[in-house]
C-alpha positions as a Markdown table, in Angstrom:
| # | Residue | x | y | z |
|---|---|---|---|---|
| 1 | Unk | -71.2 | 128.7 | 74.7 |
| 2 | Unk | -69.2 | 131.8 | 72.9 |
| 3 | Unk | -66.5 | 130.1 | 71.0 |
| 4 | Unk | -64.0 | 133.0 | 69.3 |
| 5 | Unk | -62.8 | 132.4 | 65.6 |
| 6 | Unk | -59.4 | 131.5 | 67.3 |
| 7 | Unk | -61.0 | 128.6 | 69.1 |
| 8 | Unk | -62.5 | 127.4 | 66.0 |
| 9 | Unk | -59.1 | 127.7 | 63.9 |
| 10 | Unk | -57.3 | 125.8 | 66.4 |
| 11 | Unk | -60.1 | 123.3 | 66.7 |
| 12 | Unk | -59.9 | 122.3 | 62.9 |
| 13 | Unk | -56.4 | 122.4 | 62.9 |
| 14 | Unk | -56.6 | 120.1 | 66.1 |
| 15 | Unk | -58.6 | 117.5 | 64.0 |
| 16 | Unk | -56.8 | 118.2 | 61.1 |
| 17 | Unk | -53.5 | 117.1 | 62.9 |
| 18 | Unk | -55.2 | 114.0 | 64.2 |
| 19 | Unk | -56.3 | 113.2 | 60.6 |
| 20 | Unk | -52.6 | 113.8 | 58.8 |
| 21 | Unk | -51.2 | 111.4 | 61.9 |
| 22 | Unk | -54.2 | 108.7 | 61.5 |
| 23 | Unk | -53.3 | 108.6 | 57.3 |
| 24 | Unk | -49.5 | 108.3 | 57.5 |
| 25 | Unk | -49.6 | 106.4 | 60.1 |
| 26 | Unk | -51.5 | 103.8 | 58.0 |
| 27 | Unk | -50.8 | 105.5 | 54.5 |
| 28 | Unk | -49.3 | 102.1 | 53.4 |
| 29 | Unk | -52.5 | 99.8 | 51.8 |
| 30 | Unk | -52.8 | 96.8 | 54.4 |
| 31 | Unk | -55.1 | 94.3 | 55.4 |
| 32 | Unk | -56.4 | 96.2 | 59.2 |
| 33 | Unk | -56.1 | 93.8 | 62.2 |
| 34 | Unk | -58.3 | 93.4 | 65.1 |
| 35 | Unk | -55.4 | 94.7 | 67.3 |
| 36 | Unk | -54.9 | 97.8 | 65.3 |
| 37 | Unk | -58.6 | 98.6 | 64.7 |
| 38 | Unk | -59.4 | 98.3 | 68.5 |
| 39 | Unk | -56.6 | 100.8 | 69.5 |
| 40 | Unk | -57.4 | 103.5 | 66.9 |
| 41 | Unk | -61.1 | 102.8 | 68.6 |
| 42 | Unk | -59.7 | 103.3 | 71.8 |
| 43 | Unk | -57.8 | 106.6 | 70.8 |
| 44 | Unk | -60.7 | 108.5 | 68.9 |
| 45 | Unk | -63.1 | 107.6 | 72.2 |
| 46 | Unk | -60.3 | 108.7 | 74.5 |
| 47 | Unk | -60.2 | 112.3 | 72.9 |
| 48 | Unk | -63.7 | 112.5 | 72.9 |
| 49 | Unk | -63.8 | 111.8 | 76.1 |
| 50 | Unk | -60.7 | 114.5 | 77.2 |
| 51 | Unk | -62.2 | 116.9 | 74.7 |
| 52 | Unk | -65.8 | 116.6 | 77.1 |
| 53 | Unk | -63.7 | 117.0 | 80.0 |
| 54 | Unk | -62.0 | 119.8 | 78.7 |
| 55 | Unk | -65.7 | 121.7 | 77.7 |
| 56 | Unk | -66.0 | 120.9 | 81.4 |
| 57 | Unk | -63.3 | 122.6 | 83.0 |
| 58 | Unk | -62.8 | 125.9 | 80.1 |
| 59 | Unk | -66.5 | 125.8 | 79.8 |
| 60 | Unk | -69.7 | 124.8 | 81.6 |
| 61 | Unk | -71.2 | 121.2 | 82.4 |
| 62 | Unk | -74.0 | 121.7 | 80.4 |
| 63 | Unk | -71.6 | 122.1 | 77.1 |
| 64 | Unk | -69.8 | 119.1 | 78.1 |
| 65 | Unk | -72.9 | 117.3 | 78.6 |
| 66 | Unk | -74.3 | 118.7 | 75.4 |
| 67 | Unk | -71.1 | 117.4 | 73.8 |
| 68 | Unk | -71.2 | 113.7 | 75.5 |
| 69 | Unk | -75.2 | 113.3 | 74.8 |
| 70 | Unk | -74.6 | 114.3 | 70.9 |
| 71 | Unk | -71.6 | 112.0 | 70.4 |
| 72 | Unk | -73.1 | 109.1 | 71.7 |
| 73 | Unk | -75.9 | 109.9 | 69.6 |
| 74 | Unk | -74.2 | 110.2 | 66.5 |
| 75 | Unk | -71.9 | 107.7 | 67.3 |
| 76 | Unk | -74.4 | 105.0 | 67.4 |
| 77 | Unk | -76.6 | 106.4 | 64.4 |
| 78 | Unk | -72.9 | 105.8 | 62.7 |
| 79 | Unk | -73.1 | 102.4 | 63.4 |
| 80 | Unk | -76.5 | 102.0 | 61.1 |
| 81 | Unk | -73.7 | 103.6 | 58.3 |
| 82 | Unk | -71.5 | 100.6 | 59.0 |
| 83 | Unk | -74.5 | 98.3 | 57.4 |
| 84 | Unk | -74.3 | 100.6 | 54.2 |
| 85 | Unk | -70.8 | 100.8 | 54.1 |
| 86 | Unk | -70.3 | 97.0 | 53.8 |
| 87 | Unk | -72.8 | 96.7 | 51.0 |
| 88 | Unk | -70.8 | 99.3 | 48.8 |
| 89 | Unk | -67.2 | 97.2 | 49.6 |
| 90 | Unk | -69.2 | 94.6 | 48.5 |
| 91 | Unk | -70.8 | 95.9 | 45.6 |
| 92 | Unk | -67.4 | 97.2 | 44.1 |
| 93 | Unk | -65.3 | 94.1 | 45.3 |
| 94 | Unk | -62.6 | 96.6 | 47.2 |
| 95 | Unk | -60.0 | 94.8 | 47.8 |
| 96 | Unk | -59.7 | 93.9 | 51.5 |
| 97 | Unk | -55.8 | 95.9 | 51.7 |
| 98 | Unk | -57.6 | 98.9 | 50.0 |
| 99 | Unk | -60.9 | 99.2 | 52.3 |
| 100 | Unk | -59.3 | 101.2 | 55.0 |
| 101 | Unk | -58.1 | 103.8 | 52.5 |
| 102 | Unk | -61.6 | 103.8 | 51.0 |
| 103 | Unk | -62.9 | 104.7 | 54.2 |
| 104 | Unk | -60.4 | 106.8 | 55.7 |
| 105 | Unk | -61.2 | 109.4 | 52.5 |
| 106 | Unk | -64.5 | 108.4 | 52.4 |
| 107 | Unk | -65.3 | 109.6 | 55.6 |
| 108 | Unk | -63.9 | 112.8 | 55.3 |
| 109 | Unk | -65.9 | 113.7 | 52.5 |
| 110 | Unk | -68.6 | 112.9 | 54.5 |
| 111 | Unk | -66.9 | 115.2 | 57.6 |
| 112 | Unk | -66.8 | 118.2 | 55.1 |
| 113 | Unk | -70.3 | 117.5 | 53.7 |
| 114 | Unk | -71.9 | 117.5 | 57.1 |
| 115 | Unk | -70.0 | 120.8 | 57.7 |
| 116 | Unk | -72.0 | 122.3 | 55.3 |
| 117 | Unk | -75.2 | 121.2 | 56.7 |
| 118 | Unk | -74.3 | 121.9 | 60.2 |
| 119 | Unk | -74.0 | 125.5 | 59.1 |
| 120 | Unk | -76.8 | 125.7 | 57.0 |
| 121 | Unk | -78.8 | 123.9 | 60.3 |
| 122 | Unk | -77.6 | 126.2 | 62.2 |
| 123 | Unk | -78.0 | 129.7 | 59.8 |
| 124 | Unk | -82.0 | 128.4 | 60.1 |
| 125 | Unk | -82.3 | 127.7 | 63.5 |
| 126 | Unk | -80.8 | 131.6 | 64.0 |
| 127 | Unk | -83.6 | 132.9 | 61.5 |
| 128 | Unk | -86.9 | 130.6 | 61.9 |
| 129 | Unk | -87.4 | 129.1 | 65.2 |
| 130 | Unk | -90.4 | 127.2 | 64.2 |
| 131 | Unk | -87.9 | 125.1 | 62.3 |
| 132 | Unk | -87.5 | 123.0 | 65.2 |
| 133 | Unk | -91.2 | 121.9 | 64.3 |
| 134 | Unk | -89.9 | 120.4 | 61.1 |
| 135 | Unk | -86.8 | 118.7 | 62.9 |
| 136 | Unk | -89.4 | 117.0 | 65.6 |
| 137 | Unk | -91.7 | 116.0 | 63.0 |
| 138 | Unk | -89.4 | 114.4 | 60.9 |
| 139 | Unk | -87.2 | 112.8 | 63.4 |
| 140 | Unk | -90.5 | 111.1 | 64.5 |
| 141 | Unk | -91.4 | 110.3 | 60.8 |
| 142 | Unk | -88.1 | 108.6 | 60.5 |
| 143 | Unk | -88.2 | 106.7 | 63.7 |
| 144 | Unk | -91.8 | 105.2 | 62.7 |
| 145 | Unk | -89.7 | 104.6 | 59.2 |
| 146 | Unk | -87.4 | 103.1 | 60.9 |
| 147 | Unk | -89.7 | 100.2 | 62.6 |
| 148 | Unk | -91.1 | 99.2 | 59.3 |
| 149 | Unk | -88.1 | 98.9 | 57.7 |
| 150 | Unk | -87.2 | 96.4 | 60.6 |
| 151 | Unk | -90.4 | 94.8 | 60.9 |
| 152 | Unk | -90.4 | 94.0 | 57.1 |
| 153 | Unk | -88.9 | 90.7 | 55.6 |
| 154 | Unk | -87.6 | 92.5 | 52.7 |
| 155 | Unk | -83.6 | 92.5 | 53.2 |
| 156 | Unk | -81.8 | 95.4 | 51.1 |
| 157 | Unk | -79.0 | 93.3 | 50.0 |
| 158 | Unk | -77.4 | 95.7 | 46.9 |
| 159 | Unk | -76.7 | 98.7 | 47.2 |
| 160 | Unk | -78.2 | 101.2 | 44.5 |
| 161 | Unk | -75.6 | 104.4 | 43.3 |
| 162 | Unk | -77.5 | 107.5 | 43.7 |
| 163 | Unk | -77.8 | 110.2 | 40.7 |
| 164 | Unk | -74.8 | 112.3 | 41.8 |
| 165 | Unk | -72.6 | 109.2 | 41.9 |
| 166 | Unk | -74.5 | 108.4 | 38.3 |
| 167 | Unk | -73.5 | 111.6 | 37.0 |
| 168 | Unk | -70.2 | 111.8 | 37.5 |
| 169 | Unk | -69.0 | 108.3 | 36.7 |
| 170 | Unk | -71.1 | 109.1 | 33.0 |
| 171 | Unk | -69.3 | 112.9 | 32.7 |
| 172 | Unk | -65.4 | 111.3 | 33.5 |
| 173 | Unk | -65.4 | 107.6 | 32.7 |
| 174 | Unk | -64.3 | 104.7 | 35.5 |
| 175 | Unk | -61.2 | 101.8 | 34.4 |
| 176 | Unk | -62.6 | 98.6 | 34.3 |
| 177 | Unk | -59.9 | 97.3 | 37.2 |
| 178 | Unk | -57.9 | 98.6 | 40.1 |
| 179 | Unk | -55.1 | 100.2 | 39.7 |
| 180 | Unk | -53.6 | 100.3 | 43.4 |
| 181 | Unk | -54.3 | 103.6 | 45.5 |
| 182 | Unk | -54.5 | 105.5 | 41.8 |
| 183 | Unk | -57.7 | 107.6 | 41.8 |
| 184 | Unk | -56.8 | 108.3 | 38.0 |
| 185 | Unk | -55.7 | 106.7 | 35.3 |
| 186 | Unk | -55.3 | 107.7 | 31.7 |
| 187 | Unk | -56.9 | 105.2 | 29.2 |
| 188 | Unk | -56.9 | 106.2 | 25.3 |
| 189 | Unk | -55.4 | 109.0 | 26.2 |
| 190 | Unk | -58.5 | 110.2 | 28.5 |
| 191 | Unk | -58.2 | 110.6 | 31.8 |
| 192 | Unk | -60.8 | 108.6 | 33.6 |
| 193 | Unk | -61.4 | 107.5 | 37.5 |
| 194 | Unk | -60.2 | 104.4 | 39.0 |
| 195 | Unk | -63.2 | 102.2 | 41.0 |
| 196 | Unk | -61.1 | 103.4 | 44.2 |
| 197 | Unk | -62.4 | 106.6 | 43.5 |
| 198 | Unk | -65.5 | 106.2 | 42.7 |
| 199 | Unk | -66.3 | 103.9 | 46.2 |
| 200 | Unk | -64.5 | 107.0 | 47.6 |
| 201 | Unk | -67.2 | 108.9 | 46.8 |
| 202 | Unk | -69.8 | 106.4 | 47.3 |
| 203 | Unk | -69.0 | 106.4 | 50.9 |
| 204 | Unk | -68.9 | 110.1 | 51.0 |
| 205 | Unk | -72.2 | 111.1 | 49.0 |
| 206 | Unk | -74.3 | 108.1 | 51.0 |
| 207 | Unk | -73.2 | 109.6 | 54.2 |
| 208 | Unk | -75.2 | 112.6 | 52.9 |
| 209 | Unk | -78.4 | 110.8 | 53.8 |
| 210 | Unk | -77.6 | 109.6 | 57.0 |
| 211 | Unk | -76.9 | 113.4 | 57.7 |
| 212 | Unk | -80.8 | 114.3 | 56.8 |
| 213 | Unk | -81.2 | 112.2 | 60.1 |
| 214 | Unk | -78.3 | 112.6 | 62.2 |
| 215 | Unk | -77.8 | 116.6 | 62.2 |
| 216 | Unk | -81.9 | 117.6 | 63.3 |
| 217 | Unk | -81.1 | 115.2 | 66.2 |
| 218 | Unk | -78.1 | 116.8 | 67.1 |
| 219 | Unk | -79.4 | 119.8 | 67.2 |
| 220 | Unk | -82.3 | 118.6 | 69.7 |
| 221 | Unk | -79.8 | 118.2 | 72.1 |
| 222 | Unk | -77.6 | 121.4 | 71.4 |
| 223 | Unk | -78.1 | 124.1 | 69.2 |
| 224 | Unk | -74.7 | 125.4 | 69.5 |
| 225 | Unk | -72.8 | 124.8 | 66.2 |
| 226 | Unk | -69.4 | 124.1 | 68.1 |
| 227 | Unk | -70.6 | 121.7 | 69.7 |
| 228 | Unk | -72.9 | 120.0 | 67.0 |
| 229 | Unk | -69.8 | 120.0 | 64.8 |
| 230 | Unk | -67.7 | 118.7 | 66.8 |
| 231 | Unk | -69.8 | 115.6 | 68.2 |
| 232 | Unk | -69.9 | 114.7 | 64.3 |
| 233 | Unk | -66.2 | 115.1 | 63.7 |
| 234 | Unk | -65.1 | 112.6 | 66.9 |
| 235 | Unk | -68.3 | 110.6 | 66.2 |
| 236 | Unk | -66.8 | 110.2 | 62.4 |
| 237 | Unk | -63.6 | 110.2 | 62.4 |
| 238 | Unk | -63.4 | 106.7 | 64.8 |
| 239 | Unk | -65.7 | 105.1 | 62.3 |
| 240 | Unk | -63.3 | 103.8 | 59.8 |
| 241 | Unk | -61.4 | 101.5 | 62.7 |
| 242 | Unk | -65.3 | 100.6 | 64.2 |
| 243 | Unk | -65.9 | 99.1 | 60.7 |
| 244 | Unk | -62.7 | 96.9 | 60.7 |
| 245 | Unk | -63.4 | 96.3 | 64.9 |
| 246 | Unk | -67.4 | 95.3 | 64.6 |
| 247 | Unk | -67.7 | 94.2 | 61.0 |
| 248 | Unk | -68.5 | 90.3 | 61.7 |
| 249 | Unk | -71.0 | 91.6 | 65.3 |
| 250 | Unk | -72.8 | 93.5 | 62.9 |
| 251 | Unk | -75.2 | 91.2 | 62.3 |
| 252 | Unk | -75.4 | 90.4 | 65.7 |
| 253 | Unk | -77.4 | 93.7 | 65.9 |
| 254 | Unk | -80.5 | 92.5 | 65.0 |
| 255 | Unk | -82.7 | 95.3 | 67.5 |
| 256 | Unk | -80.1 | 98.1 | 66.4 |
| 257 | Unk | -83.0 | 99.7 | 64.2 |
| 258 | Unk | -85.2 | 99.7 | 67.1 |
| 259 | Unk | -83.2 | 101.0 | 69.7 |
| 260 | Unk | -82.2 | 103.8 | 67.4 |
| 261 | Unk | -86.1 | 104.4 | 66.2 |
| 262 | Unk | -87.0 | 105.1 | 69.7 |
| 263 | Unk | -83.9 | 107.9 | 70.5 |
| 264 | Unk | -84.8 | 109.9 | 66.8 |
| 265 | Unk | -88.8 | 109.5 | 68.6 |
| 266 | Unk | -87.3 | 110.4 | 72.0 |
| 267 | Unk | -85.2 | 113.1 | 70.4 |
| 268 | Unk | -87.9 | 114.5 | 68.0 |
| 269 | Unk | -90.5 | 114.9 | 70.6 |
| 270 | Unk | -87.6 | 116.7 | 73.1 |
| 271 | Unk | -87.7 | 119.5 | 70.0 |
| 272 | Unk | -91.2 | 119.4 | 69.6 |
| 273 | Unk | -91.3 | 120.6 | 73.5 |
| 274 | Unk | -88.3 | 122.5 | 73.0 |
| 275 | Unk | -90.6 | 124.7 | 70.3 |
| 276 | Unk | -93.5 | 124.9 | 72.3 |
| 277 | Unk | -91.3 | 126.1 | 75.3 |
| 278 | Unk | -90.1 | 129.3 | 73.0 |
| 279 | Unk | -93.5 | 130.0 | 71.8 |
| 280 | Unk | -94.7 | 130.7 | 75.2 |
| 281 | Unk | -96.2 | 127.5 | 76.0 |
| 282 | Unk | -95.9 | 126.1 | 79.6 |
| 283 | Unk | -94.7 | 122.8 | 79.2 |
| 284 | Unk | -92.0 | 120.6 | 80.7 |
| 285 | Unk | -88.9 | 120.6 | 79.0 |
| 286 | Unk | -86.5 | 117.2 | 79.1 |
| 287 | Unk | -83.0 | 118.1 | 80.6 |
| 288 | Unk | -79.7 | 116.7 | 78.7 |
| 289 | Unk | -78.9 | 114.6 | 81.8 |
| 290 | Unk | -81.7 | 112.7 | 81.4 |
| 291 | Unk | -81.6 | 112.7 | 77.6 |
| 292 | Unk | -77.9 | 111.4 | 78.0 |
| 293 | Unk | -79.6 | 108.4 | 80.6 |
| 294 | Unk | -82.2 | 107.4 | 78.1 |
| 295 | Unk | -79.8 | 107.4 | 75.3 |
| 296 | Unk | -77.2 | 105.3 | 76.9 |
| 297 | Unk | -79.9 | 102.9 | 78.2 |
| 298 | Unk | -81.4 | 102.2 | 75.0 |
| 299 | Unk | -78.3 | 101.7 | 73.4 |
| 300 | Unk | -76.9 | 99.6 | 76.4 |
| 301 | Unk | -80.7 | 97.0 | 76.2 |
| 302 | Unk | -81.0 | 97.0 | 72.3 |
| 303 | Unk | -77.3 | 95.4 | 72.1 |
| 304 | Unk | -78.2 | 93.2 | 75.0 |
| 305 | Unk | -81.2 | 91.9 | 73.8 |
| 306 | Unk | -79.8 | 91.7 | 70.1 |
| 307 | Unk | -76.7 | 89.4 | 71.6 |
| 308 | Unk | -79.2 | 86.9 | 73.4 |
| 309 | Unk | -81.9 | 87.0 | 70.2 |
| 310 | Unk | -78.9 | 86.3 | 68.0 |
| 311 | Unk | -77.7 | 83.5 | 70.1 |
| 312 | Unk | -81.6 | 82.2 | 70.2 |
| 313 | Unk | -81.0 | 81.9 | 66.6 |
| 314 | Unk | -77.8 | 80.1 | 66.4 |
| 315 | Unk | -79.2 | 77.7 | 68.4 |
| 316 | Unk | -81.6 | 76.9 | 67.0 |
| 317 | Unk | -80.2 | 77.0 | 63.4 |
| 318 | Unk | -77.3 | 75.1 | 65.1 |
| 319 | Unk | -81.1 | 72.4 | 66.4 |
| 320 | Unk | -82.0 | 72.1 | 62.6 |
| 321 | Unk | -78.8 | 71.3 | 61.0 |
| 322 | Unk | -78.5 | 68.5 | 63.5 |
| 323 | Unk | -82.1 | 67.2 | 62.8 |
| 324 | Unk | -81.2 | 67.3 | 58.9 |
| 325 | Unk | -77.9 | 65.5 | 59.4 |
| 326 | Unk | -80.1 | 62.9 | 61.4 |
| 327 | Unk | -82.8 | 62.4 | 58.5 |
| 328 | Unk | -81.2 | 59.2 | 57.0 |
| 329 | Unk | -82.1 | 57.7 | 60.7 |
| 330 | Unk | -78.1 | 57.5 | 61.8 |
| 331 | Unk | -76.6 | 59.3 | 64.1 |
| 332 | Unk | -73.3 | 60.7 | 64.3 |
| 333 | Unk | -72.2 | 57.8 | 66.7 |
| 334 | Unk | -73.3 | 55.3 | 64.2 |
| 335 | Unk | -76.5 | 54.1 | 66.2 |
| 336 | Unk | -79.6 | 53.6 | 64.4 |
| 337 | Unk | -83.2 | 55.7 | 65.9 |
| 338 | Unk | -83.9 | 52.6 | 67.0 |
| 339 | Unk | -80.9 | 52.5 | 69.3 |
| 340 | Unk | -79.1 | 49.4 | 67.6 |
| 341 | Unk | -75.8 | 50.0 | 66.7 |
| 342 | Unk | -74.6 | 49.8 | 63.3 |
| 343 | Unk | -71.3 | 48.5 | 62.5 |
| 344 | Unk | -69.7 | 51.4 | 59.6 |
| 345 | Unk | -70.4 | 49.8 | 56.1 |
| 346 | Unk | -73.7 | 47.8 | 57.0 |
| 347 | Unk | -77.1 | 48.9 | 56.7 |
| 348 | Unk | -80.1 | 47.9 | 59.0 |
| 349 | Unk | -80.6 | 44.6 | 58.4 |
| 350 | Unk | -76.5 | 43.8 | 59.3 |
| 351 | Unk | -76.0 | 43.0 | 55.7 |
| 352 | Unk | -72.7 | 45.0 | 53.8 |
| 353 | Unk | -73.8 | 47.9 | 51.7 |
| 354 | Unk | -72.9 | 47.3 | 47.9 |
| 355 | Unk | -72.6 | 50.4 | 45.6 |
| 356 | Unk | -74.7 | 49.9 | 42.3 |
């Protein structure tokens, strides 16, 4: 698809725009409600869905579908960010009225970041085409990863701050408390950051290696940077409300790791083909359509399998704490195993209980 430099100024102006209206719109620190998180939701996947259309009719149906394939793609790798993002809220104790600010910047540090390495993707993918050798190999690599990570019993519980974060908290100094939305403070007469900042950046920077996954799969759907960047932007910027929307189902999303192991395999070995293909080697290339059908279906059976595995398990952990509040041989109705009812205050032999 040939997109002009004026396309490209008005698209970042476009989002821009969305971005200024989405902050002052919510600029005041508040706790987020259901009913407010589910219509930003509803917004960002509306303009997706009318900024595919519009690829559609001022473009071609394979942009749009290049477009719809990698935003579902990165939108439900973002989810697996979600996980992440509510072990650094917890690991800085962010206030619950601050968290939507903390996310709102954070992800835009983590828009501009992935800029970056959408260009520099891009800039290798123009020189080396055997890079897409690298992107297969890896996005298969990291979809075996991701199996063993889910397979193992170890649970990643705390989340670790990575050197950069490190770096800079050692270099400027961080206030030992809150200090509303102030990202600096002046303490002793130095000016150090606030602990909003520094989960700012936390979000941002950890995004960073989500990206070393996200962006090679993109680009095994669509090599055109337009498109790559703005399946990220959409896919990001409607993240912030999905937090506040799905935070308590996350859990619920016990196959999540699976479903998303087997599009990174699906996707690596589509570039894998892909590479072959330009070398000159006759073999069968997979189509977007059907990328975009085996995407949404193992996305639509991993959460449908995940809902009825973690209702399996409420049941049954529902079956044990019934069994233990039946292990002094009453039940809840006062009737003893052996069926006899027992009047309250007398124990099996009809005699009154006396406290020692």
């Amino acid at each position: 698809m040939d997109v002009s430099w004026t396309l490209w100024a008005l698209t970042i102006l476009g989002l821009c725009a969305l971005i200024a209206v989405d902050f002052f719109i919510g600029r005041k620190p508040h706790d987020v409600s259901i009913k407010e998180a589910g219509t930003w939701t509803i917004v960002w996947i509306v303009l997706a869905v009318l900024f595919g259309i519009g690829l559609l009719v001022f473009g071609n149906s394979q942009a749009s579908g290049e477009f719809f394939a990698g935003f579902i793609t990165e939108k439900s790798l973002s989810v697996d960010n979600l996980f992440v993002f509510v072990l650094i809220m917890a690991k800085f104790s962010v206030p619950s009225h601050l968290q939507q600010r903390v996310l709102l910047v954070g992800v835009l540090i983590a828009l501009v970041l992935r800029a970056i390495f959408i260009a520099a993707g891009a800039a290798i993918i123009a020189s080396f085409s055997w890079v897409f050798y690298i992107f297969g190999a890896f996005l298969i690599y990291t979809a075996w990863k991701l199996i063993q990570e889910a397979r193992s019993d170890d649970e990643e519980d705390e989340f670790e701050e990575n050197r950069l974060l490190k770096s800079i908290e050692n270099r400027f100094g961080v206030a030992d408390k809150y200090h509303g939305t102030k990202l600096f403070i002046r303490n002793n007469g130095k000016r150090v950051l606030t602990p909003l900042m520094v989960v700012m950046l936390a979000i941002g920077t950890t995004d960073v290696l989500f990206a070393l996954d996200s962006i090679p799969a993109i680009f095994g759907l669509t090599q055109d940077p337009y498109i790559v960047f703005t399946a990220n932007a959409f896919a990001l910027m409607g993240l912030r409300q999905l937090y506040f929307l799905i935070g308590g189902l996350l859990k619920k999303l016990v196959h999540l790791s699976y479903g998303l192991s087997v599009i990174l395999g699906f996707i690596g070995v589509k570039l894998v083909l892909h590479a072959l293909h330009e070398n000159g080697v006759h073999v069968p290339e997979i189509s977007i359509p059907f990328s975009l059908a085996v995407i949404c279906g193992v996305l639509i059976i991993t959460t449908i399998t995940s809902l009825i595995a973690s209702k399996k398990q409420a049941e049954r952990e529902a079956a044990e704490g019934r069994d233990a509040g039946d292990k002094d041989g009453v039940d809840k109705d006062g009737v003893d195993k052996d069926g006899v009812d027992r009047p309250e205050g007398r124990n099996s032999e009809g005699k009154a209980d006396i406290e020692a």
